[in-house]
C-alpha positions as CSV (number, residue, x, y, z in Angstrom):
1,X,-16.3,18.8,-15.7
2,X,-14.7,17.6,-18.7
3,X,-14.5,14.6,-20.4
4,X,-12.1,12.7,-23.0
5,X,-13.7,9.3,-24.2
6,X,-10.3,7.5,-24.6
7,X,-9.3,8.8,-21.3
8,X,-13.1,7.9,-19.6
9,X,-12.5,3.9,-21.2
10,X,-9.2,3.8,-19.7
11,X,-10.1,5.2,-16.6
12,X,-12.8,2.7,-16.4
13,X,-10.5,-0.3,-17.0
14,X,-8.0,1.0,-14.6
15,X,-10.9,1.3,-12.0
16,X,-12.0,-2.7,-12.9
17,X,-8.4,-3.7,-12.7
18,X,-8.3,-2.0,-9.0
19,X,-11.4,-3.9,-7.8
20,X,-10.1,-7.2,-9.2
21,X,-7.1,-7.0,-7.6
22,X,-7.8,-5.8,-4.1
23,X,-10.6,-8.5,-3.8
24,X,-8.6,-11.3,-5.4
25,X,-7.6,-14.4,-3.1
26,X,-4.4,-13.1,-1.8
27,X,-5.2,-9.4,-2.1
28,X,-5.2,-6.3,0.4
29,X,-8.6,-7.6,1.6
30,X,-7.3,-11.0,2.7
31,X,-4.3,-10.0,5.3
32,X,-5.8,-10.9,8.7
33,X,-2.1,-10.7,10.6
34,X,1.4,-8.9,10.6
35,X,3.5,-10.3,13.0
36,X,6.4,-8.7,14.2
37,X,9.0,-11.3,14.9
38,X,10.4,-9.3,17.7
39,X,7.3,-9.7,19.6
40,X,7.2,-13.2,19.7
41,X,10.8,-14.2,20.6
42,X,10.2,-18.0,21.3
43,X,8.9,-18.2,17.7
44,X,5.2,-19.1,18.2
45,X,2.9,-17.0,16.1
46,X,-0.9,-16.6,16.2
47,X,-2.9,-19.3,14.8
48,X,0.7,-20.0,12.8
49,X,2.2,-23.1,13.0
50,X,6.0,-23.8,13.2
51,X,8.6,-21.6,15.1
52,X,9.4,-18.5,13.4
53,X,12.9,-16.7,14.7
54,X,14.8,-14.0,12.9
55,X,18.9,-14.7,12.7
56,X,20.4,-11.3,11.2
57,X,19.8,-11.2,7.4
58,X,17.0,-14.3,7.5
59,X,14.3,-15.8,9.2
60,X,14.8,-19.2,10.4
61,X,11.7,-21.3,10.0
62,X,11.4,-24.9,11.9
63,X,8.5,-27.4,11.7
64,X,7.2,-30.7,11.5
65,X,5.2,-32.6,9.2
66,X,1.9,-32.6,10.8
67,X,2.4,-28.4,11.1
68,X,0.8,-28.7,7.5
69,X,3.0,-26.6,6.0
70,X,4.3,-26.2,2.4
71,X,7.6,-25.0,1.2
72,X,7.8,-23.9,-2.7
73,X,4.8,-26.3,-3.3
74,X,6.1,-29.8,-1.1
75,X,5.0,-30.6,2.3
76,X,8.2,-28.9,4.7
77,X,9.9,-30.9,7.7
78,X,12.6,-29.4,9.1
79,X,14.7,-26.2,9.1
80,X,15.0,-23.5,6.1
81,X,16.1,-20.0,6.3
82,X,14.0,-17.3,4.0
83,X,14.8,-14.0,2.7
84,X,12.0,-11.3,2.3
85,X,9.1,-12.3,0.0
86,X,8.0,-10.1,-3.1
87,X,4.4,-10.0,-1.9
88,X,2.0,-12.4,-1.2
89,X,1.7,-14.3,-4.3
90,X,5.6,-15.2,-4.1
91,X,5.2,-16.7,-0.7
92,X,7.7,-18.9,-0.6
93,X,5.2,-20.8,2.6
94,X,1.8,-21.5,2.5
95,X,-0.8,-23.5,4.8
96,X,-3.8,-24.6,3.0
97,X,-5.1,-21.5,0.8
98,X,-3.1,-19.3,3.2
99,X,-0.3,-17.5,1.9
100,X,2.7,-16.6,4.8
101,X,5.1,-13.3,3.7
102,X,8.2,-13.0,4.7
103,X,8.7,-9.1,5.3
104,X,11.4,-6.7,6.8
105,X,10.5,-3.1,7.4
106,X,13.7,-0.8,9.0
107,X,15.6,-4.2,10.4
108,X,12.2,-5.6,11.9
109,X,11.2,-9.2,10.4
110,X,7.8,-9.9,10.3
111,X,5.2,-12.4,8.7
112,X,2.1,-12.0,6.8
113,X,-0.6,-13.8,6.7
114,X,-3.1,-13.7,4.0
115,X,-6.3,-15.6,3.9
116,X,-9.0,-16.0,1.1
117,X,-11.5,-16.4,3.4
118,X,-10.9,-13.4,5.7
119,X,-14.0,-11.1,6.6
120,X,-13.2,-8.3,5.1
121,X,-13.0,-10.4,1.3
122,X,-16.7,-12.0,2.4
123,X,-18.4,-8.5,2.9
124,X,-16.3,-6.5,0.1
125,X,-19.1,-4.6,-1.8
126,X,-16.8,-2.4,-4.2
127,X,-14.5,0.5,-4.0
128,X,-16.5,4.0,-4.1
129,X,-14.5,6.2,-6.8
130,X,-15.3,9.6,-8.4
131,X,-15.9,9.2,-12.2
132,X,-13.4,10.4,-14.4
133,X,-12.7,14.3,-14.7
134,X,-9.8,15.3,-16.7
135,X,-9.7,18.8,-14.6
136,X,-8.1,16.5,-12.1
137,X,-5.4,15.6,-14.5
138,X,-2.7,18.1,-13.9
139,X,0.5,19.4,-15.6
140,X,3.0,19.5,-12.8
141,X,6.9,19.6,-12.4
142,X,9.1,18.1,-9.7
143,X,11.7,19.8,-7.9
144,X,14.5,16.8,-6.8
145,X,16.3,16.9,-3.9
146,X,19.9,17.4,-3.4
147,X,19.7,13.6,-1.4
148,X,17.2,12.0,0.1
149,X,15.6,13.0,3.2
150,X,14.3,10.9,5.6
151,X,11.4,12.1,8.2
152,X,9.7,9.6,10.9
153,X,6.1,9.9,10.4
154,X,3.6,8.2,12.5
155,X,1.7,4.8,10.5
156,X,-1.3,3.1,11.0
157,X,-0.2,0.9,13.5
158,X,0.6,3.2,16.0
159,X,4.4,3.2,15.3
160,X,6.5,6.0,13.8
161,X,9.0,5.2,10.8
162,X,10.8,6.7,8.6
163,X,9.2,7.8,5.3
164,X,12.3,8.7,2.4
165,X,11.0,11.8,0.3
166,X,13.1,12.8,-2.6
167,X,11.4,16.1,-3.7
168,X,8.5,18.0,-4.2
169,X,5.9,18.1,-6.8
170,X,3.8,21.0,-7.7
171,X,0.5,21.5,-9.8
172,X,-1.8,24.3,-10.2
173,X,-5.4,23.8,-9.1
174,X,-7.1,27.2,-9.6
175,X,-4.7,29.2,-10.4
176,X,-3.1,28.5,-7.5
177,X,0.3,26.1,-6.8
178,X,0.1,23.7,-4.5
179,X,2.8,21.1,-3.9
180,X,3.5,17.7,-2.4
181,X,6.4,15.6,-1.0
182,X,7.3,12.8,-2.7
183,X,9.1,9.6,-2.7
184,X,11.2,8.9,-5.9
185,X,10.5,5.2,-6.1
186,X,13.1,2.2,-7.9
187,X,12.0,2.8,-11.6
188,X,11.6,6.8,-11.4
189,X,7.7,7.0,-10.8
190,X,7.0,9.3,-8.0
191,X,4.4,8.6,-4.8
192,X,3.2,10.7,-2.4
193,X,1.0,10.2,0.5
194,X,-1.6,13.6,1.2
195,X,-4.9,14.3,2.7
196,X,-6.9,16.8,1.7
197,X,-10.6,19.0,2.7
198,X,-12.4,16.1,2.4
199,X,-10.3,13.7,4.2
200,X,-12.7,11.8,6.9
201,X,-15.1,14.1,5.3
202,X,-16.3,11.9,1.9
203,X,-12.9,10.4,1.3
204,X,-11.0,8.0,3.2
205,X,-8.5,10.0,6.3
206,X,-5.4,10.1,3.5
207,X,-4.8,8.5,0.0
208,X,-2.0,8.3,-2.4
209,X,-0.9,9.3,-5.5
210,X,1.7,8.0,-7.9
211,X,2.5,9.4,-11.2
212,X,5.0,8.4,-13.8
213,X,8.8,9.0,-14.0
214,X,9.5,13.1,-14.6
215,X,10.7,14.1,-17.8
216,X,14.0,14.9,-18.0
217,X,12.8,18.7,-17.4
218,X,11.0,17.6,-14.4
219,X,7.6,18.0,-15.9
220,X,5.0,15.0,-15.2
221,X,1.4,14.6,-15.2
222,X,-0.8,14.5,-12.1
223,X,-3.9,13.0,-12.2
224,X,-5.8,12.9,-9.5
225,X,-8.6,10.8,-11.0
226,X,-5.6,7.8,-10.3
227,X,-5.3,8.3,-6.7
228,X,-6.2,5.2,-4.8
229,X,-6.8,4.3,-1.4
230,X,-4.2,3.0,0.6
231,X,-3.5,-0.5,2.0
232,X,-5.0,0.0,5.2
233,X,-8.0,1.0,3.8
234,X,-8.7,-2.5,3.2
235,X,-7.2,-3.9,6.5
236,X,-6.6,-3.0,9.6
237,X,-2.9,-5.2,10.0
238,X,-1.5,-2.8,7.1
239,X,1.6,-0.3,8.5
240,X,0.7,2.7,6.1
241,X,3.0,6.1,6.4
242,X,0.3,8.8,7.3
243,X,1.0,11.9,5.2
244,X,4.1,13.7,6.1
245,X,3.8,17.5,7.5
246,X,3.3,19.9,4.6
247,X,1.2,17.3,2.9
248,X,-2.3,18.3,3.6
249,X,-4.2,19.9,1.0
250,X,-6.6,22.5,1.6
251,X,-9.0,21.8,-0.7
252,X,-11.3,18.8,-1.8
253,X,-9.8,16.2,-4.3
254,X,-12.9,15.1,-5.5
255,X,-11.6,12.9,-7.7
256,X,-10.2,8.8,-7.7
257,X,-10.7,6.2,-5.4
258,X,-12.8,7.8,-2.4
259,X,-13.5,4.6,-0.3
260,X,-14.9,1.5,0.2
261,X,-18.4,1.1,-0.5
262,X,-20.7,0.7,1.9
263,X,-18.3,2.4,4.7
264,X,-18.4,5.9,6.2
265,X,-15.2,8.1,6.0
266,X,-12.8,7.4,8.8
């Protein structure tokens, strides 16, 4: 192992920052509900008040004053159509502390619903991670693809959709190259989902990694001591992409987030 003091500091503060967010009010640990719009076709959520109904581009919402409900902040009566939310803390509709998101995955409406007081928030002990290594920082390049291509890869709910991958990156670990397919997201940085030799094994069944934007030369660093555990891993209404074929790494990443504390490898 090797060490870079500057590196270890921000490391650690990263790490902080990672634990303040997932347990915060409206954070990974609080969603205790995705509900797919097309499976409820009169409207009527669980434990959600008002009629919900998707109409093309929007969601129509309808509901009365004793529903409880709040639109942008004032008691709602009536009919309003939404657009998708940014995440739970632009919820345009909220009941009490609870924060409803407006989402669309592949055409499909559906609506989140995040509550502070969830279980999974009450018994939230920590997130297990590797201290910081900087062997698992990597030089790397990526490789773009001519377009993007677009595989259907099972998620966590059961449901296959399609995952867009826009090339491959590759590191050495070793002496060996290794690569992964990776999604080029909106402002350059790249993300891949992978498992690994100790996935379900010491480390959550599959993480992910993002890195920076490439250079214009394609070269970016990997560091594997950022790779976090995804969505799901918090709660069980998440839709993570498992990782796409070619994806598994045969060796241990012993390095990053690893799991939650307190909770065996699945």
């Amino acid at each position: 192992m090797s060490t870079d003091l500057s590196a270890v500091d921000e490391w650690k503060r990263w790490h902080e920052q990672r634990v303040e967010t997932v347990s915060g009010p409206h954070g990974p640990l609080s969603l205790v509900g995705t509900h797919w719009l097309a499976d409820y076709p009169e409207g009527q959520l669980p434990a959600i008040p008002g009629q919900w109904t998707e109409d093309g581009e929007e969601v129509v919402l309808r509901a009365a004053a004793d529903d409880g409900l709040l639109l942008d902040g004032r008691p709602f009566a009536g009919e309003v159509r939404l657009g998708t939310d940014g995440g739970a803390s632009a919820s345009r509709v909220v009941l009490g502390e609870r924060r409803l998101m407006v989402m669309r995955r592949e055409g499909a409406w559906a609506v989140r619903d995040f509550d502070p007081a969830s279980p999974a928030r009450r018994a939230f002990q920590g997130i297990e991670a590797t201290p910081y290594d900087a062997d698992w920082s990597l030089p790397g390049r990526f490789s773009p693809y001519g377009s993007e291509n677009t595989i259907q890869v099972e998620n966590a709910d059961g449901r296959a959709r399609g995952l867009g991958l826009g090339g491959e990156l590759a590191f050495q670990v070793g002496g060996v190259e290794h690569t992964l397919q990776a999604t080029v997201e909106a402002d350059g940085s790249l993300w891949a989902v992978f498992a690994d030799a100790s996935s379900g094994q010491g480390s959550y069944r599959f993480r992910f990694l993002r890195t920076p934007a490439p250079g214009a030369d394609g070269r970016v660093t990997v560091d594997f001591n950022r790779v976090t555990l995804p969505p799901c891993a918090f709660a069980d209404h998440f839709i993570c992409p498992f990782p796409p074929p070619g994806n598994t790494l045969g060796f241990a990443v012993e390095a990053g987030e690893r799991n939650l504390d307190g909770r065996s490898s699945v």
